[in-house]
N, C-alpha and C positions, 0 to 999 in steps of 0.2 A: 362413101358413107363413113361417120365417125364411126372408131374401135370399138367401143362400150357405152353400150345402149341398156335403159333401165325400160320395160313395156310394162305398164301396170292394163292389169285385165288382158292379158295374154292369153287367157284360157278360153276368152269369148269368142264370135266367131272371127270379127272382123282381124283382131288383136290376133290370133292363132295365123290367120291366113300370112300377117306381116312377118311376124316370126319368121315362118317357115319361105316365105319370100328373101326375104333380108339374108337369113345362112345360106340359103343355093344361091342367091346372087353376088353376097360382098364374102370373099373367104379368112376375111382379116378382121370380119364382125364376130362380135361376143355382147350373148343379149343376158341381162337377168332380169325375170318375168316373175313379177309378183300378181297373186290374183287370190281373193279372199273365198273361191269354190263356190260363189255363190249359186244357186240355180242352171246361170248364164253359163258358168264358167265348168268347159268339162274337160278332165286329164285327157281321156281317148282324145280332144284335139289334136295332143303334139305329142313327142315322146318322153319319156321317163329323163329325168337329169344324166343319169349317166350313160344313156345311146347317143347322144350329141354332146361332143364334149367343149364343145362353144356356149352350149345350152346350161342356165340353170335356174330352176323352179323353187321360187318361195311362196310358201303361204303365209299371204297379210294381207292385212286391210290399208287402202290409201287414208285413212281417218285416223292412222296410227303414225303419228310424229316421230316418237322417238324411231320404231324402224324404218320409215323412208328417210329419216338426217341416216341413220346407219348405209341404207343404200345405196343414195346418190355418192359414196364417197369415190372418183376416180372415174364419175360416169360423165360419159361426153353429153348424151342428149337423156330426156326424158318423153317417153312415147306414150301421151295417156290417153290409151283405149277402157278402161274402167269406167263404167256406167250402167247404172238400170236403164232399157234401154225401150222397152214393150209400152205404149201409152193406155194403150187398155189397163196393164196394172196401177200407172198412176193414177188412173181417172177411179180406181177402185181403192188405191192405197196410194200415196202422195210421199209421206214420210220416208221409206227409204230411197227415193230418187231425191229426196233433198240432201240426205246424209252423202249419199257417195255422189250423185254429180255436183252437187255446191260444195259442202261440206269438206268432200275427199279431195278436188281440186282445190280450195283454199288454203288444206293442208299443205298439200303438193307445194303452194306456191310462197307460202311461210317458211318452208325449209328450202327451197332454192332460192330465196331472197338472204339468209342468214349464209349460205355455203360461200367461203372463201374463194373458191375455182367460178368461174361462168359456165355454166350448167344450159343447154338450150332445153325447152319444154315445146312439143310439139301436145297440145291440146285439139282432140279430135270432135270436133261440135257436128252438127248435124242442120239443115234446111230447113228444120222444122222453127226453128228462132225466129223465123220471117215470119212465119203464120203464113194464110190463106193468100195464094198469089195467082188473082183472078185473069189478070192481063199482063203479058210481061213475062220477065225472070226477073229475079232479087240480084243486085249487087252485093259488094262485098260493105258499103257503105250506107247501107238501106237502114231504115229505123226496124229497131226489132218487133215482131208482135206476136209471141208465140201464145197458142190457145190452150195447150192441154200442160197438165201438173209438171207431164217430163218434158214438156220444150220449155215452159219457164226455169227448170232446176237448170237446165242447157245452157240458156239465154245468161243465167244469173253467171252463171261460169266463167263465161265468155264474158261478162262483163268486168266479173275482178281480174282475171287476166290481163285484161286492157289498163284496170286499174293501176295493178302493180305494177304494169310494161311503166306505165310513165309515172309512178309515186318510186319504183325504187329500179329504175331502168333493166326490169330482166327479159336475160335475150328468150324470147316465146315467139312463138307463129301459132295460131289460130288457124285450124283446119274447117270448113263445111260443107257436107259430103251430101249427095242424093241418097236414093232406096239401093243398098248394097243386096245382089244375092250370089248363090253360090255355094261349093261345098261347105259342111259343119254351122249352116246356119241352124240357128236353135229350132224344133219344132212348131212354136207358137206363130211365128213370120207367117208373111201370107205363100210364098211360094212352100218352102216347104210343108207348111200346114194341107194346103193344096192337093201336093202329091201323095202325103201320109193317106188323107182322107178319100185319095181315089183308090188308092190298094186297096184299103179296105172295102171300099166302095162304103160309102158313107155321105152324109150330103157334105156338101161345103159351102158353108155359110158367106154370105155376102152381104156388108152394112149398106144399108140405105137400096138404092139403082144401081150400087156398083162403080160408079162414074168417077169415081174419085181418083184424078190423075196424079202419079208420082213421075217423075226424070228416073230410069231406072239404069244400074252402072255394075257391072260384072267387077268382085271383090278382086279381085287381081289387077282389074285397072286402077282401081282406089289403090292400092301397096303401091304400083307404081307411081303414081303420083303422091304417093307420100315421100317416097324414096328421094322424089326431084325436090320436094320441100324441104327436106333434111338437108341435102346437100346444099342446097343453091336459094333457098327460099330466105326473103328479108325479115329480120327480125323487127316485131312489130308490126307484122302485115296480116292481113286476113286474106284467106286464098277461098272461093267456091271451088267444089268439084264436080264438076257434071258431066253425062255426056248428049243431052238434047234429044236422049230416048224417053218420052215421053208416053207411057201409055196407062190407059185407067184400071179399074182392080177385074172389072169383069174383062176386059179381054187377056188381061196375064192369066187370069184362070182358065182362060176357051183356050188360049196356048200350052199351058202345059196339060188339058186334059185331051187336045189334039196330041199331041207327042205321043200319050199313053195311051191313046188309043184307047179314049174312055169318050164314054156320053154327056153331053152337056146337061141331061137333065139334070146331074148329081148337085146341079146351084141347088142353093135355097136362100132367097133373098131375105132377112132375120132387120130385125128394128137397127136404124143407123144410131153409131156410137156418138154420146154427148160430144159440142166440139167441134164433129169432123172438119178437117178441113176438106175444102174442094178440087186444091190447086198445090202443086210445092214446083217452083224452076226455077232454077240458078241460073245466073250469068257465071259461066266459068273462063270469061276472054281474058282475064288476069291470069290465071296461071298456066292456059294456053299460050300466051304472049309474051311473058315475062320468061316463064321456066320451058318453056315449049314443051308441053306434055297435052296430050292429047286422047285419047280410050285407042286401046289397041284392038281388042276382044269384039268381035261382032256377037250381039244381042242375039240374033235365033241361033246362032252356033252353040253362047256360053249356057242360054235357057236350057236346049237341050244334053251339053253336056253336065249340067247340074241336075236336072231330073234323072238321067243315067245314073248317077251318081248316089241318090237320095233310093234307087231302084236296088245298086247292087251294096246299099251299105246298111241294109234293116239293122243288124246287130248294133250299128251306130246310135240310131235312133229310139230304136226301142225302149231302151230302158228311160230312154227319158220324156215320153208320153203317157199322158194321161188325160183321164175327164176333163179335166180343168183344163190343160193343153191345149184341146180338140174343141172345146165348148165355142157356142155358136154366138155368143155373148159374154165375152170374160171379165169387161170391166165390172159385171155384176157379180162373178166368186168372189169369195173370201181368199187371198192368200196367206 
């Protein structure tokens, strides 16, 4: 892995977990992580700047020019995890997922098309770009069709990247990842919303029948396949990430309220979200084949080590739940 790495949204959960991946595994790595605090983004992810002294933490915004031309200076790659990321909020408020996923990556990529040195930008998209995939997985060359506010802000992202890859040749790889979980995932997610709401014993909500199938991939196996893209991955390429664990919203939830040793009645089946889709699967044999990377983490092992997790870290959480959090319809709050 290059020396110096720049990870914008480091504080989020996906962005925290690579961090703290990347210094145990490469010891010649030095990361600097900018993250604007938003909501998403919590300090309690990773440590203070000065307990890791590879490590260091700025607050900024990626829609801030002038500080990321000051960043990138000397930096091998750029890692960009920053994103509004929740599509319930889009569908309720639009505007800041245009700002920082369109917006903050065009910044990004206006100032590494200006920097003298070749700078790689690893750009972290997401499955949702493809829209509703009834039959099948989506390739890496599939037509986009994303349905909700934050897959189009996604999609558009992914597109100017592609743009300036061949308007002004910069070295970028385009990442698309499945339903990440795992420690320090924000409370609004469906797993940990899940567990939250079984402690309490509280219902938990479920859009539509439930049915709604995601590919689902233990955040550790995503960092490792980022790791093999960094190093090894073509510039100009678009990589899926999957791992062919496929399963729909109510049985992730009958699995972890088995673990805890809770009652199923706690569902409450609540009106389905404008939108939804029905289906998201990747075809991930590209970066199987090409980079040989494959999910290490077996699915019922990492479920219930993440529920353990979500059990013995209340203090973690806590402070950052609330009505709105927990609400059984959120694209209808106000945020």
């Amino acid at each position: 892995m290059p020396s110096n790495i720049l990870v914008t949204g480091g504080l989020g959960f996906i962005g925290s977990n690579f961090i703290r991946y990347a210094l145990e595994r490469h010891m010649d790595v030095r990361i600097v992580n900018v993250d604007n605090l938003s909501y998403g983004g919590n300090p309690a992810n990773l440590w203070s700047s000065g307990e890791e002294p590879r490590y260091r933490f700025i607050r900024g915004d990626i829609t801030d020019k002038v500080l990321i031309t000051k960043l990138v200076r000397n930096i091998d790659v750029v890692v960009n995890f920053a994103a509004e990321s929740h599509v319930d909020r889009s569908i309720a408020d639009s505007w800041p997922f245009i700002r920082s996923n369109t917006e903050g990556v065009l910044t990004i990529l206006d100032v590494l098309r200006r920097k003298a040195e070749d700078t790689k930008l690893i750009q972290i998209g997401t499955d949702e770009v493809y829209g509703d995939i009834v039959k099948g997985s989506a390739k890496e060359d599939d037509k986009l069709n994303p349905s909700s506010p934050y897959a189009v802000s996604k999609a558009s992202a992914d597109m100017f990247c592609l743009a300036y890859r061949r308007t002004y040749g910069l070295k970028l790889i385009i990442t698309r990842c499945t339903n990440n979980f795992g420690q320090f995932q924000f409370p609004e997610k469906l797993i940990p919303k899940t567990i939250i709401s079984a402690l309490k014993n509280t219902p938990i909500a479920l859009y539509g029948s439930g049915r709604q199938v995601r590919d689902w991939i233990y955040v550790k196996d995503h960092c490792e396949a980022l790791d093999l893209v960094i190093k090894e991955g073509r510039a100009g390429e678009i990589y899926n990430i999957s791992t062919g664990i496929e399963r729909d919203n109510f049985s992730i939830v009958e699995s972890v309220l088995k673990i805890m040793k809770k009652d199923s009645s706690l569902i409450r089946h609540v009106d389905d979200r404008p939108g939804h889709d029905s289906r998201y699967s990747l075809d991930s044999s590209k970066i199987r084949h090409e980079l040989g990377w494959k999910p290490r983490h077996g699915f019922r092992e990492s479920l219930r080590d993440t529920v353990e997790w979500y059990m013995r870290n209340q203090l973690w959480w806590k402070p950052l739940i609330s009505e709105k959090i927990l609400s059984p319809e959120p694209w209808k709050e106000k945020w």
